[in-house]
PyMOL Python script that loads the backbone (N, CA, C, O; Angstrom):
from pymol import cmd

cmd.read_pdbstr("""\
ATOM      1  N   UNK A   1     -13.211 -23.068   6.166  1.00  0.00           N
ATOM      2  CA  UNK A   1     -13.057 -21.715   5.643  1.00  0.00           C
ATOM      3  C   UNK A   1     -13.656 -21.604   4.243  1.00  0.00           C
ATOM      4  O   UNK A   1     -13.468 -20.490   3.754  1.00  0.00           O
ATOM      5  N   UNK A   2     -14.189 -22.282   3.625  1.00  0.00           N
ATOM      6  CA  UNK A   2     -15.094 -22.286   2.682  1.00  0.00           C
ATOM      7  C   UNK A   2     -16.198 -21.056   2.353  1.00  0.00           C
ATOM      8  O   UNK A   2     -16.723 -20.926   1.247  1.00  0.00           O
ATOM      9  N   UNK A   3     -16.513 -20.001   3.737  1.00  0.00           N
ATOM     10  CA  UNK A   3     -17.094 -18.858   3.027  1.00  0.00           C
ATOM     11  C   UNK A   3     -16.424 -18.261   2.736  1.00  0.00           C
ATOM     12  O   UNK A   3     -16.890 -17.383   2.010  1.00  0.00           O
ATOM     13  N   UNK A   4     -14.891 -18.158   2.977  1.00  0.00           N
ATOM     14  CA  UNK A   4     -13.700 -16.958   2.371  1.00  0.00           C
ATOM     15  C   UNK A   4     -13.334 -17.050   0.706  1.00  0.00           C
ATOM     16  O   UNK A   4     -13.399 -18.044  -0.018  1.00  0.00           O
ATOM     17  N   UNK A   5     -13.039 -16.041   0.455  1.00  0.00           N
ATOM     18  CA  UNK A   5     -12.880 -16.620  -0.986  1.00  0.00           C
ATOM     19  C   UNK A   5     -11.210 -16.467  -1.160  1.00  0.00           C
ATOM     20  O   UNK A   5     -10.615 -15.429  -1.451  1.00  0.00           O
ATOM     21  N   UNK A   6     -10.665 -17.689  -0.921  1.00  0.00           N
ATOM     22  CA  UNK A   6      -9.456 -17.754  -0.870  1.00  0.00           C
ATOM     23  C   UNK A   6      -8.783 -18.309  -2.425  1.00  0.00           C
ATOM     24  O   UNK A   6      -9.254 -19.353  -2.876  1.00  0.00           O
ATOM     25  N   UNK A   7      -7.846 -17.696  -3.100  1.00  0.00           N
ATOM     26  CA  UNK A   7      -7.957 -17.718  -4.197  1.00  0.00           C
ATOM     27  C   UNK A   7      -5.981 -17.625  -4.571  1.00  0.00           C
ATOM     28  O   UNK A   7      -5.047 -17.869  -3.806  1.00  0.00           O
ATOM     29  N   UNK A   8      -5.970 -17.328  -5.540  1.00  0.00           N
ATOM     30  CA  UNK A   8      -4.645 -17.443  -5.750  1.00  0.00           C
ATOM     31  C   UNK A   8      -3.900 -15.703  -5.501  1.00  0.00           C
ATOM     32  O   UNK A   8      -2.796 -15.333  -5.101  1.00  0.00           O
ATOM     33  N   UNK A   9      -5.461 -14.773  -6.089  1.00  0.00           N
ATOM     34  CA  UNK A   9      -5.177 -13.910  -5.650  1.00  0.00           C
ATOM     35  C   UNK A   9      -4.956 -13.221  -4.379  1.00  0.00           C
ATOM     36  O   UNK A   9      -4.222 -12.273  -4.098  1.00  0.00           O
ATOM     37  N   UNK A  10      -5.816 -13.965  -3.632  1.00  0.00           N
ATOM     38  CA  UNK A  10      -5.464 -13.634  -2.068  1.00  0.00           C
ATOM     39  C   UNK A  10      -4.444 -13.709  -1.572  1.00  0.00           C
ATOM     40  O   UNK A  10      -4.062 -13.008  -0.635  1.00  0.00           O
ATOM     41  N   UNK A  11      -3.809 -14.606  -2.137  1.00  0.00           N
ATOM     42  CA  UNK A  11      -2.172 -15.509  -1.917  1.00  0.00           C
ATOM     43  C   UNK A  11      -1.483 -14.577  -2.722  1.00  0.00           C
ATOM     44  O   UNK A  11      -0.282 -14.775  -2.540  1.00  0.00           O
ATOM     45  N   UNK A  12      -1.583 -14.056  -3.175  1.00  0.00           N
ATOM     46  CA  UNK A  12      -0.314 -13.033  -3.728  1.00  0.00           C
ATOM     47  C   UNK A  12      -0.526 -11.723  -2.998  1.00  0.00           C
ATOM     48  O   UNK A  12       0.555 -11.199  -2.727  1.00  0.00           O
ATOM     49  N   UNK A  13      -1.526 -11.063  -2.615  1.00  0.00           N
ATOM     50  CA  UNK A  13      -2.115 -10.360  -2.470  1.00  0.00           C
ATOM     51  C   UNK A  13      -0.987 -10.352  -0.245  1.00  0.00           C
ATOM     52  O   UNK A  13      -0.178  -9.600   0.299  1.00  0.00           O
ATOM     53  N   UNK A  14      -1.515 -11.298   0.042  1.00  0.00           N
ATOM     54  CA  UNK A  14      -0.719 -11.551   1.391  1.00  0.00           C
ATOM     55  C   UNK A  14       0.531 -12.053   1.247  1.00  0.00           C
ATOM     56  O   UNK A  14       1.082 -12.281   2.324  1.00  0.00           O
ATOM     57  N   UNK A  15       1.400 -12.395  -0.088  1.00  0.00           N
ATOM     58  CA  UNK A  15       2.751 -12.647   0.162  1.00  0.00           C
ATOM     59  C   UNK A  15       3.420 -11.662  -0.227  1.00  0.00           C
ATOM     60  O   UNK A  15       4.634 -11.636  -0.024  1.00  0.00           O
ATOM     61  N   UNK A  16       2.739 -10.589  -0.901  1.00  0.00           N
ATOM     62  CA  UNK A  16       3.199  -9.155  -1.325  1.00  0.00           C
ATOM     63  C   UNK A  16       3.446  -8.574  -0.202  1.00  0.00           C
ATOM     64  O   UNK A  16       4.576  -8.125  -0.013  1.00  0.00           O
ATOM     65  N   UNK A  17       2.301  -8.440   0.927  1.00  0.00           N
ATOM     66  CA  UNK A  17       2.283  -7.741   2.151  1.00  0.00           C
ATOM     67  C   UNK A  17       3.701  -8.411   2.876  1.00  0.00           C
ATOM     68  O   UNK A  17       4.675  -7.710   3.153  1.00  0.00           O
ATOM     69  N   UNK A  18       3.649  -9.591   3.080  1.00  0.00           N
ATOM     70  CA  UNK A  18       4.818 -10.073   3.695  1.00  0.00           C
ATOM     71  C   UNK A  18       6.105  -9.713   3.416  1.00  0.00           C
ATOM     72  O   UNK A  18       6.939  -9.381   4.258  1.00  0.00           O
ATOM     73  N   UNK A  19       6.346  -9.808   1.676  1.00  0.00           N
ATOM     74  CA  UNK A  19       7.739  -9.044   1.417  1.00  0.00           C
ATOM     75  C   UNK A  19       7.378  -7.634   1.724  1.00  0.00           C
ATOM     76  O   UNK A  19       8.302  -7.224   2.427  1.00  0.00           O
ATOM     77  N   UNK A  20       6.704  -6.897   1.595  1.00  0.00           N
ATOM     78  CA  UNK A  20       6.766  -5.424   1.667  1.00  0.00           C
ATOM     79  C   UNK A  20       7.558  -5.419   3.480  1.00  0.00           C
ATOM     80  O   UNK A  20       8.488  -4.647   3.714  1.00  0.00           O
ATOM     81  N   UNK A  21       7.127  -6.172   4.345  1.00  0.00           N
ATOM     82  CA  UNK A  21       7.120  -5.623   5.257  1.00  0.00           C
ATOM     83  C   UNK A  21       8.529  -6.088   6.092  1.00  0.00           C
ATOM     84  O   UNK A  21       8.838  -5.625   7.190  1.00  0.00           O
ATOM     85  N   UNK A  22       9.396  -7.203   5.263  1.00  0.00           N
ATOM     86  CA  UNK A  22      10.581  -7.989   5.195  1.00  0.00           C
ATOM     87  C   UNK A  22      11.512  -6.839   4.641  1.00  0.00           C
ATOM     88  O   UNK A  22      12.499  -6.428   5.251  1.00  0.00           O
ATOM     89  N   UNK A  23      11.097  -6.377   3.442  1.00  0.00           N
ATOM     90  CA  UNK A  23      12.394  -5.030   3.109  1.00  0.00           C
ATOM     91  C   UNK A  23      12.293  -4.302   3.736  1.00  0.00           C
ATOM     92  O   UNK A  23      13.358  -3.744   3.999  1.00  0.00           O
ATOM     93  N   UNK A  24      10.900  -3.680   4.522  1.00  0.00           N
ATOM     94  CA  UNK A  24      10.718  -2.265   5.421  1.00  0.00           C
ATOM     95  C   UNK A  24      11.306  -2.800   6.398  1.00  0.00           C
ATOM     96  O   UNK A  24      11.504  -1.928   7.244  1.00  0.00           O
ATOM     97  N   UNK A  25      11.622  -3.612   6.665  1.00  0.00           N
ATOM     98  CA  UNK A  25      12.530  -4.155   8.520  1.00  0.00           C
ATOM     99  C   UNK A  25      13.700  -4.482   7.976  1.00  0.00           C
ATOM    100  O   UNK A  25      14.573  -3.985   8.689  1.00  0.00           O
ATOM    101  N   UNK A  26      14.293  -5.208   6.853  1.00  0.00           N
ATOM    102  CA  UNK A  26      15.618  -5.008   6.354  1.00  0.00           C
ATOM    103  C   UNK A  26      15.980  -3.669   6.777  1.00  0.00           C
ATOM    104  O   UNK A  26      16.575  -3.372   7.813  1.00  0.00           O
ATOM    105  N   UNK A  27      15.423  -2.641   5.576  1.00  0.00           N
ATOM    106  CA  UNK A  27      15.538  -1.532   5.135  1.00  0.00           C
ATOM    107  C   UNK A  27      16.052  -0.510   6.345  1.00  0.00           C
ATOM    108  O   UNK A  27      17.075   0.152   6.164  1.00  0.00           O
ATOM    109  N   UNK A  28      15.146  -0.388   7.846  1.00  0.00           N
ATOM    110  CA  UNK A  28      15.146  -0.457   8.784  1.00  0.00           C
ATOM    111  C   UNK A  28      16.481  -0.774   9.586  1.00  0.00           C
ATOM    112  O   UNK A  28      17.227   0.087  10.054  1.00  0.00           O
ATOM    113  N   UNK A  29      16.668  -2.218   9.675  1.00  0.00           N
ATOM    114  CA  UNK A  29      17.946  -2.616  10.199  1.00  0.00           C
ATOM    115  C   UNK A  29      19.524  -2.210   9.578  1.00  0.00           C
ATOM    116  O   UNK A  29      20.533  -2.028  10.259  1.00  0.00           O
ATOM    117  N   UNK A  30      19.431  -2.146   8.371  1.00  0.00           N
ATOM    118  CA  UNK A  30      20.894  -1.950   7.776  1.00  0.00           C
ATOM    119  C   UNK A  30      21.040  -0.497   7.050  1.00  0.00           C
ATOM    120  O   UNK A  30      22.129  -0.079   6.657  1.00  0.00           O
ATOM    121  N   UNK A  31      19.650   0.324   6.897  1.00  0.00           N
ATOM    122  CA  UNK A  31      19.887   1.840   6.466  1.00  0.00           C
ATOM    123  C   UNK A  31      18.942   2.306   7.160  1.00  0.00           C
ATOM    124  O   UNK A  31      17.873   2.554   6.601  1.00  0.00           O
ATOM    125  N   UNK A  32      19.121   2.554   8.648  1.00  0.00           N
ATOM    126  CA  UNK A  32      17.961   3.824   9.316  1.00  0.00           C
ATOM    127  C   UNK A  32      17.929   4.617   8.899  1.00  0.00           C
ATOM    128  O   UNK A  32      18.835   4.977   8.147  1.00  0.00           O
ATOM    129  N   UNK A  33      16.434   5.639   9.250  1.00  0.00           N
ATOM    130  CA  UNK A  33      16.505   6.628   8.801  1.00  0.00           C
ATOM    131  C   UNK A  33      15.745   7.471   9.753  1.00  0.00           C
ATOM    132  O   UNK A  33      15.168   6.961  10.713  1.00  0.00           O
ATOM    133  N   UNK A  34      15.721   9.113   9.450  1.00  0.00           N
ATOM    134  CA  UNK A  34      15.433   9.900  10.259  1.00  0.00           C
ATOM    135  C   UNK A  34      14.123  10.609   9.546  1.00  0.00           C
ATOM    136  O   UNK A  34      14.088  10.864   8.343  1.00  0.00           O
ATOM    137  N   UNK A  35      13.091  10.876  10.436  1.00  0.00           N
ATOM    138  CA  UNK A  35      12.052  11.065  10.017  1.00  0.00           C
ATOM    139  C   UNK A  35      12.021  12.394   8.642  1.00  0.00           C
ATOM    140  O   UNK A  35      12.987  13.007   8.186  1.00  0.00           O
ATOM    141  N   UNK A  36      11.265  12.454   8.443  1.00  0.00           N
ATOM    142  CA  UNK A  36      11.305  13.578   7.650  1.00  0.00           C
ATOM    143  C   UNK A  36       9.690  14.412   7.423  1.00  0.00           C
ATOM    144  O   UNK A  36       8.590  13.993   7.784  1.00  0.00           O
ATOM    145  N   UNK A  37       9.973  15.532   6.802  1.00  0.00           N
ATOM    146  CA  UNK A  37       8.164  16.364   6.551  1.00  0.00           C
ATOM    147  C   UNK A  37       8.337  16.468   5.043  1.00  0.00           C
ATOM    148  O   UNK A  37       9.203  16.844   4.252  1.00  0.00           O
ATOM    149  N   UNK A  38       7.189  15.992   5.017  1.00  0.00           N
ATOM    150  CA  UNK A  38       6.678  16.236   3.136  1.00  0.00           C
ATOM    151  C   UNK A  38       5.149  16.981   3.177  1.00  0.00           C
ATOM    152  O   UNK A  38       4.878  18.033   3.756  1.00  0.00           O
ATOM    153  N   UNK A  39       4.636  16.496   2.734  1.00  0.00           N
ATOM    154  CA  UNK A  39       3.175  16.771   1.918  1.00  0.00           C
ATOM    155  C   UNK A  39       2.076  16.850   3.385  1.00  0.00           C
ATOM    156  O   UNK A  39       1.200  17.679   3.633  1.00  0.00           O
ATOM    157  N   UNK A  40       2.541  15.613   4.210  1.00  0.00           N
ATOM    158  CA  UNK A  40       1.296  15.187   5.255  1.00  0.00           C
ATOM    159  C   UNK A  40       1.943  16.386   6.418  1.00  0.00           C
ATOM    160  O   UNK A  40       1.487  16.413   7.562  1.00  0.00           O
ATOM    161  N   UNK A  41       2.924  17.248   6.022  1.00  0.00           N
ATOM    162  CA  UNK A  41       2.921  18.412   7.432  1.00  0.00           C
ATOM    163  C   UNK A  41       3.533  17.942   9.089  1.00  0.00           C
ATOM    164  O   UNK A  41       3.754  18.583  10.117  1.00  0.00           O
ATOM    165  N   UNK A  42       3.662  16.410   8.678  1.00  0.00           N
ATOM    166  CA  UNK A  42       4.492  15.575   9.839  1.00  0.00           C
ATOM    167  C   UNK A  42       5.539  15.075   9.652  1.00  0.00           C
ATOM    168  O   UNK A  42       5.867  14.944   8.473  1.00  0.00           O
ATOM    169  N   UNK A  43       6.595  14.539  10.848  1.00  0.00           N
ATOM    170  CA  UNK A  43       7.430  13.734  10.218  1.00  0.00           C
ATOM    171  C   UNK A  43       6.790  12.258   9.795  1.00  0.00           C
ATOM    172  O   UNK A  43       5.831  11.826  10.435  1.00  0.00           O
ATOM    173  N   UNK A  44       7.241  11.658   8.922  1.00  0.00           N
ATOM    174  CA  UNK A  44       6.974  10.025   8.440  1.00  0.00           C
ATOM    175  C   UNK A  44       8.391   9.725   8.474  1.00  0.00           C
ATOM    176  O   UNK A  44       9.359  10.480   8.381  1.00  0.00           O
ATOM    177  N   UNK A  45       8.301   8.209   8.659  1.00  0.00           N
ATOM    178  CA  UNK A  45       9.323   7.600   8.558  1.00  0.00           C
ATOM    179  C   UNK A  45       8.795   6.533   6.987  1.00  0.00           C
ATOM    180  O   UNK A  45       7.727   6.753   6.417  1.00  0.00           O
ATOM    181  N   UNK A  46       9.508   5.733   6.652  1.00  0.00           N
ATOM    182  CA  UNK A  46       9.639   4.611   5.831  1.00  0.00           C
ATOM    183  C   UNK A  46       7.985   3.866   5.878  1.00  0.00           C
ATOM    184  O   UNK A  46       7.136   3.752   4.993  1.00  0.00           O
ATOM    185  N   UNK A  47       7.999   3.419   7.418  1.00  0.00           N
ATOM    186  CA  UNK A  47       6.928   2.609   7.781  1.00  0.00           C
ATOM    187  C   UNK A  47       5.762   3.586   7.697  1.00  0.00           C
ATOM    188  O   UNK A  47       4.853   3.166   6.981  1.00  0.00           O
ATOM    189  N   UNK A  48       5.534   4.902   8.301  1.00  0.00           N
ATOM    190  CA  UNK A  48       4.588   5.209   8.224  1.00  0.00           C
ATOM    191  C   UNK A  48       3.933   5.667   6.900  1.00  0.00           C
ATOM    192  O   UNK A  48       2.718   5.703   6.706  1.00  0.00           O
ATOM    193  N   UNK A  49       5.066   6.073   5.855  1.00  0.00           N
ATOM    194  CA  UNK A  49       4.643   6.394   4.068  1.00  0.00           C
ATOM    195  C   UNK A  49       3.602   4.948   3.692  1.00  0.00           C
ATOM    196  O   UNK A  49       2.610   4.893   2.965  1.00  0.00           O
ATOM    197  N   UNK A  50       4.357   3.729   4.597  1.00  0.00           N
ATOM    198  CA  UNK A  50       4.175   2.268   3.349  1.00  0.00           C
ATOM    199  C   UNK A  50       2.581   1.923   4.368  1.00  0.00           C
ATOM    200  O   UNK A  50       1.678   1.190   3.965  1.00  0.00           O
ATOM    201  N   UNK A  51       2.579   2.575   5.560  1.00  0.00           N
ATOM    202  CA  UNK A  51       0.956   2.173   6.372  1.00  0.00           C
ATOM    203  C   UNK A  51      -0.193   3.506   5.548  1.00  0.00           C
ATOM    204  O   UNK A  51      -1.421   3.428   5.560  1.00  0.00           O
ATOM    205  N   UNK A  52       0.389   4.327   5.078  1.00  0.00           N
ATOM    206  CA  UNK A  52      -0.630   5.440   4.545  1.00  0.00           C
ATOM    207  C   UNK A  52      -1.375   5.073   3.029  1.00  0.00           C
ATOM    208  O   UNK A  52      -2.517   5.258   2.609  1.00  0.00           O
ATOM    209  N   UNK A  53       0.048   4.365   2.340  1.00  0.00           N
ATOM    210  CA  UNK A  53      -0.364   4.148   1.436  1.00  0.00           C
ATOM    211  C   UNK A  53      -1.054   2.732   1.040  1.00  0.00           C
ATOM    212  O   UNK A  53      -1.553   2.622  -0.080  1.00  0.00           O
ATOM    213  N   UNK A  54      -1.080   1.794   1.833  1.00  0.00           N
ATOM    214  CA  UNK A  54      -1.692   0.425   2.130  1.00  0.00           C
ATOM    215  C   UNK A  54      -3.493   1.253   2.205  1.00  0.00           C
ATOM    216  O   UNK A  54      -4.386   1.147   1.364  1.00  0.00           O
ATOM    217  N   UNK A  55      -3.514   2.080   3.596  1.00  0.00           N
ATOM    218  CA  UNK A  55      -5.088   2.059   3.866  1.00  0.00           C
ATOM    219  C   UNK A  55      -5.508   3.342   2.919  1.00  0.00           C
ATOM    220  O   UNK A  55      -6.714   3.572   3.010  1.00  0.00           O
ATOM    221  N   UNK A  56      -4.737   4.320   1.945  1.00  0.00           N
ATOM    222  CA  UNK A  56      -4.912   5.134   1.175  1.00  0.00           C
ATOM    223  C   UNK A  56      -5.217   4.112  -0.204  1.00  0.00           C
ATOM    224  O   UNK A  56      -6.005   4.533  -1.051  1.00  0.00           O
ATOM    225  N   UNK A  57      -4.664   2.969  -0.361  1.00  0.00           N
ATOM    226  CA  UNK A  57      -4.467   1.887  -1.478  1.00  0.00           C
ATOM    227  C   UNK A  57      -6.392   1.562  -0.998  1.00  0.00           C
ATOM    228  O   UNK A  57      -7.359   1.739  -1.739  1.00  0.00           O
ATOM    229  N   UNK A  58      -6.399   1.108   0.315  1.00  0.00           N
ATOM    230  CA  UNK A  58      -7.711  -0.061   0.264  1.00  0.00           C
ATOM    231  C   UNK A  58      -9.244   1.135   0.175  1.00  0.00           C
ATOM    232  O   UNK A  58     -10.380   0.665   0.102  1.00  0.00           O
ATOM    233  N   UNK A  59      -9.041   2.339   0.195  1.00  0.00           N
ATOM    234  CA  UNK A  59     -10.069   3.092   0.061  1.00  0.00           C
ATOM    235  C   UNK A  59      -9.928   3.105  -1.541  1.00  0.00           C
ATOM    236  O   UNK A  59     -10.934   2.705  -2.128  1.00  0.00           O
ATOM    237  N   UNK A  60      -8.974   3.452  -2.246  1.00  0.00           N
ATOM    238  CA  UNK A  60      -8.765   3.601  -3.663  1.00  0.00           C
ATOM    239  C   UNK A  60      -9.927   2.419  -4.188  1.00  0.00           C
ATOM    240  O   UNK A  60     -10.778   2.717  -5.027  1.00  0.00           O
ATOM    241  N   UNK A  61      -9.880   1.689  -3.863  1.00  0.00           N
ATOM    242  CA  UNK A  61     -10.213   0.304  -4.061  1.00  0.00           C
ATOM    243  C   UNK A  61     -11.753   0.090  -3.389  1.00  0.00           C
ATOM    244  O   UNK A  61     -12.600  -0.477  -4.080  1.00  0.00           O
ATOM    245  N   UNK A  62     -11.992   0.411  -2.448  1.00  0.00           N
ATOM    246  CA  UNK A  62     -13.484   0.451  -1.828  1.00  0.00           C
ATOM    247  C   UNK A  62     -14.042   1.787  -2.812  1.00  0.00           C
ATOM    248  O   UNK A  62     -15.059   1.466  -3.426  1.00  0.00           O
ATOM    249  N   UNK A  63     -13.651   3.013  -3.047  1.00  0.00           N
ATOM    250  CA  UNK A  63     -14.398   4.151  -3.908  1.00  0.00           C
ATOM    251  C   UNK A  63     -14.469   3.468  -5.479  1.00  0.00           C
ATOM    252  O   UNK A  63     -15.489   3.566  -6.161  1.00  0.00           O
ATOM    253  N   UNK A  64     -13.066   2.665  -6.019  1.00  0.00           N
ATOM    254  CA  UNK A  64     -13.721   2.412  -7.416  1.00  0.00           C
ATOM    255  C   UNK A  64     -14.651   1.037  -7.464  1.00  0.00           C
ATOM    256  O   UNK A  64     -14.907   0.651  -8.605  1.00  0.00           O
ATOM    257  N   UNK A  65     -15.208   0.223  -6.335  1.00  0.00           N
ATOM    258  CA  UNK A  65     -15.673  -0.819  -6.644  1.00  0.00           C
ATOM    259  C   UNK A  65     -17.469   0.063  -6.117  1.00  0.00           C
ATOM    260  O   UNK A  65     -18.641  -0.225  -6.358  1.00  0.00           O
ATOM    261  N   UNK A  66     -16.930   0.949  -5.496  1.00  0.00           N
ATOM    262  CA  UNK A  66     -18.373   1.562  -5.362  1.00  0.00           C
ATOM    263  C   UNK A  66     -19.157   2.203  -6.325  1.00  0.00           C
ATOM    264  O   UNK A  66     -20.381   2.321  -6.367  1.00  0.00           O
ATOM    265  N   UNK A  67     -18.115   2.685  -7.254  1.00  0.00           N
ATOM    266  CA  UNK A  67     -18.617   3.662  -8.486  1.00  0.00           C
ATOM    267  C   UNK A  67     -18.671   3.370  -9.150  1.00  0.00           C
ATOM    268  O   UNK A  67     -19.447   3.928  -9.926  1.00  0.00           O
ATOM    269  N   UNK A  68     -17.711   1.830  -9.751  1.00  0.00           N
ATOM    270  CA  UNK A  68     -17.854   1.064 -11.139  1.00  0.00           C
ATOM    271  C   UNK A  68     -18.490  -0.245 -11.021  1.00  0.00           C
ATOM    272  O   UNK A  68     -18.496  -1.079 -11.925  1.00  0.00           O
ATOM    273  N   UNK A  69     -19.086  -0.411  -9.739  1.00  0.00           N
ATOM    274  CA  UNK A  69     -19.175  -1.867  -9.577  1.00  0.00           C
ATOM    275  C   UNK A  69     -18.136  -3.191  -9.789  1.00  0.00           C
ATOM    276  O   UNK A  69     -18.388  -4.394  -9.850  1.00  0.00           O
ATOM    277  N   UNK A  70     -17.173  -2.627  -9.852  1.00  0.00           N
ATOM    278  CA  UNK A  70     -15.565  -3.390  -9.655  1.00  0.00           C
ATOM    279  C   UNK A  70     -15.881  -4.572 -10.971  1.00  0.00           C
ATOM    280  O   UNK A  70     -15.794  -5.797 -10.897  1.00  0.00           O
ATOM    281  N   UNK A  71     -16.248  -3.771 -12.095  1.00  0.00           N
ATOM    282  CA  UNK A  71     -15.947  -4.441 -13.476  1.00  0.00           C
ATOM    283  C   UNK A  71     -14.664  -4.665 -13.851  1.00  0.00           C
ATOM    284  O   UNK A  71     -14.292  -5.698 -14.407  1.00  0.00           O
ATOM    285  N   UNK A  72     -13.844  -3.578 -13.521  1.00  0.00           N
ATOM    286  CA  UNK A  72     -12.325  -3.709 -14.470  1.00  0.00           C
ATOM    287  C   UNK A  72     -11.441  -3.162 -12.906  1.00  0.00           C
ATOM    288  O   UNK A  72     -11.487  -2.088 -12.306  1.00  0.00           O
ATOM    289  N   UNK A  73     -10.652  -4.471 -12.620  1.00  0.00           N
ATOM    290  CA  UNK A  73      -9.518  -3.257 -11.413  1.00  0.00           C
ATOM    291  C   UNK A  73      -8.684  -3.216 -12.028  1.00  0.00           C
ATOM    292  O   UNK A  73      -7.678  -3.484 -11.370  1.00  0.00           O
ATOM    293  N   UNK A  74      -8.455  -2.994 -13.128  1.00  0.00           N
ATOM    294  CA  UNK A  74      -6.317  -2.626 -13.178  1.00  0.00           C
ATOM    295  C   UNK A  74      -6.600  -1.302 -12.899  1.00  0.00           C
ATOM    296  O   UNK A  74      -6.087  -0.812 -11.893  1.00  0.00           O
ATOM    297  N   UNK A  75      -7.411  -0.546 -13.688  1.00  0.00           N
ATOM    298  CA  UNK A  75      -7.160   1.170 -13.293  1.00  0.00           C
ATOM    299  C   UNK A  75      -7.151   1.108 -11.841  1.00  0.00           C
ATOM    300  O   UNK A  75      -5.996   1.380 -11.514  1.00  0.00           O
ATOM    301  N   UNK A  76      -7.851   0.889 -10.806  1.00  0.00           N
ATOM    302  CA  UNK A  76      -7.954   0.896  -9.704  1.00  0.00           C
ATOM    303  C   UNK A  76      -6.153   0.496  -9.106  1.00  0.00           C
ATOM    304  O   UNK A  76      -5.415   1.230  -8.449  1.00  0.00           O
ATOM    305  N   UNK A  77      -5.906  -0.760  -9.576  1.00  0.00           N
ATOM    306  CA  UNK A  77      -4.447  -0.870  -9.310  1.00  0.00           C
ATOM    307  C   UNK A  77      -3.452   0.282  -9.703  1.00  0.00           C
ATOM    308  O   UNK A  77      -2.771   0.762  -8.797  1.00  0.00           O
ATOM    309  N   UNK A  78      -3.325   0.728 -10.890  1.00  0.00           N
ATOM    310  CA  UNK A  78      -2.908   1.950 -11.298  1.00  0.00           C
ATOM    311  C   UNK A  78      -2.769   3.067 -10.833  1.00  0.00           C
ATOM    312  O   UNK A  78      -1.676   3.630 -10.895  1.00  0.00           O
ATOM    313  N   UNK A  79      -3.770   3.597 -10.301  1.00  0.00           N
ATOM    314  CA  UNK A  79      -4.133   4.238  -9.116  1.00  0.00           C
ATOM    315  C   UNK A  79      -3.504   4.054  -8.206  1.00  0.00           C
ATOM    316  O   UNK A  79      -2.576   4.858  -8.295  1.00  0.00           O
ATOM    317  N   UNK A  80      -3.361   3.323  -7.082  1.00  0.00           N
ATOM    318  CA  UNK A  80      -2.896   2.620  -6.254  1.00  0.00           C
ATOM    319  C   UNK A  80      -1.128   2.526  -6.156  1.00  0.00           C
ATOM    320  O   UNK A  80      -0.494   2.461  -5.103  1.00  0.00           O
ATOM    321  N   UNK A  81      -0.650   2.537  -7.307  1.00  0.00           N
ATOM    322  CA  UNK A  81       0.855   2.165  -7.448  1.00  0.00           C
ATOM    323  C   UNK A  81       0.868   3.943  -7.469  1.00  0.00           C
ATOM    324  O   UNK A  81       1.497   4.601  -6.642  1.00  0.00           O
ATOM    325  N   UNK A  82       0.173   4.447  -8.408  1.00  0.00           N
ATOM    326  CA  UNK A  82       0.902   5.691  -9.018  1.00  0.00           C
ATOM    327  C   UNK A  82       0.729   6.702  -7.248  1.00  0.00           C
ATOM    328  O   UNK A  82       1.724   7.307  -6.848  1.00  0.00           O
ATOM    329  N   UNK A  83      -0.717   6.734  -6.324  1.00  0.00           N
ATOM    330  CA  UNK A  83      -0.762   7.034  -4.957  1.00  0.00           C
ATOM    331  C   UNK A  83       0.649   6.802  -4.089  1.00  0.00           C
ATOM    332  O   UNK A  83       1.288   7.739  -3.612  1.00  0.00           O
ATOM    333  N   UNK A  84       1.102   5.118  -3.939  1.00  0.00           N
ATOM    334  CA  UNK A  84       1.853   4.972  -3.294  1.00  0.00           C
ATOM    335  C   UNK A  84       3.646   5.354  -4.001  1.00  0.00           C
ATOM    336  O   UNK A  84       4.717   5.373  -3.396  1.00  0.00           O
ATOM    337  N   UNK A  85       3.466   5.509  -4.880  1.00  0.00           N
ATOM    338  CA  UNK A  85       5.282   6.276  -5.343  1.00  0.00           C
ATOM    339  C   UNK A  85       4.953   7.552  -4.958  1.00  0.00           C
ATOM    340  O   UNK A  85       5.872   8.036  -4.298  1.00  0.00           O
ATOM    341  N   UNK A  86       3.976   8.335  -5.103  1.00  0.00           N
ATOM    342  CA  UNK A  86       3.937   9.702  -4.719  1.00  0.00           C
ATOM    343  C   UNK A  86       3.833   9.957  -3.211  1.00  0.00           C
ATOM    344  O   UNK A  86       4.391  10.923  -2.690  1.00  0.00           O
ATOM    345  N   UNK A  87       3.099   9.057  -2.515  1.00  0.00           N
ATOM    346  CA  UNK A  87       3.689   9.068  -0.682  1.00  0.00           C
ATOM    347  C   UNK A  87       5.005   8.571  -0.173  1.00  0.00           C
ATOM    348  O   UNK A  87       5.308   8.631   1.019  1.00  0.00           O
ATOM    349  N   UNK A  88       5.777   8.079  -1.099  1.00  0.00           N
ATOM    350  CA  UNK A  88       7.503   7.621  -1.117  1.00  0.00           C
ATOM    351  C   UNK A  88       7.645   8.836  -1.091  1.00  0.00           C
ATOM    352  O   UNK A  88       7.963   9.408  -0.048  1.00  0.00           O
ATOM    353  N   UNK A  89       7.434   9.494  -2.256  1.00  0.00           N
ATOM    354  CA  UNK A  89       8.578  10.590  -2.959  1.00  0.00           C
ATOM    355  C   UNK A  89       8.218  11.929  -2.072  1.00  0.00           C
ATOM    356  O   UNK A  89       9.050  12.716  -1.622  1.00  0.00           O
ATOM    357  N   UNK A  90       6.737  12.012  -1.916  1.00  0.00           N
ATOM    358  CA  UNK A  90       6.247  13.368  -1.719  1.00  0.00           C
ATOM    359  C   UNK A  90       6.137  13.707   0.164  1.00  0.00           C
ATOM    360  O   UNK A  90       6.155  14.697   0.894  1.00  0.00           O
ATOM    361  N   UNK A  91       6.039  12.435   0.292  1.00  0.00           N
ATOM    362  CA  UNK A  91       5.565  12.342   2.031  1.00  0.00           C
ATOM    363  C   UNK A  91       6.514  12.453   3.104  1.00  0.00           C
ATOM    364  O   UNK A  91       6.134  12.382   4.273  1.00  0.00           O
TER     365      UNK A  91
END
""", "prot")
cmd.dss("prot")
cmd.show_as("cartoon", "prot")
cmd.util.cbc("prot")
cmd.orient("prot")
C-alpha cells in the first residue's frame, strides 16, 4: 500500500468517522428519535443530518482545494464544522 498516502492524518481522519458513527448507533439505541423537517423540506433523522454533512463536508473540501490549491485547510475545516452544526440545528 505504499501508493496511499497513509499518514497519521488519515488515522484520525478514519477514527473520527468510527466514533462519529459509535455515538450515532449509541445515540440511536438508548434515545430514538422521530424524524423531523428543517431546512432540506424532508424528514431527516440523526443519521441522515451526520451523511449530508460528511458528503456536504468532502465537497467543502474538493471546492477549496480547487480554488486555493489546498495551501492552508483550517479555513476549509472551519467551514466544515460551522456547515455541519448548522445541518444538526437547522435540518
Amino acid at each position: 500500500m505504499g501508493w496511499m498516502a497513509w499518514n497519521w492524518h488519515t488515522a484520525v481522519f478514519f477514527v473520527a468517522i468510527v466514533l462519529l458513527l459509535t455515538v450515532m448507533t449509541l445515540l440511536a439505541v438508548y434515545r430514538p428519535e422521530t424524524p423531523r423537517k428543517g431546512i432540506l423540506r424532508f424528514p431527516t433523522t440523526r443519521g441522515d443530518r451526520l451523511f449530508v454533512s460528511l458528503i456536504g463536508s468532502a465537497f467543502i473540501y474538493i471546492f477549496w482545494i480547487r480554488f486555493t490549491g489546498g495551501s492552508m485547510m483550517w479555513p476549509a475545516a472551519i467551514l466544515s464544522v460551522v456547515y455541519c452544526v448548522a445541518m444538526f440545528r437547522f435540518a
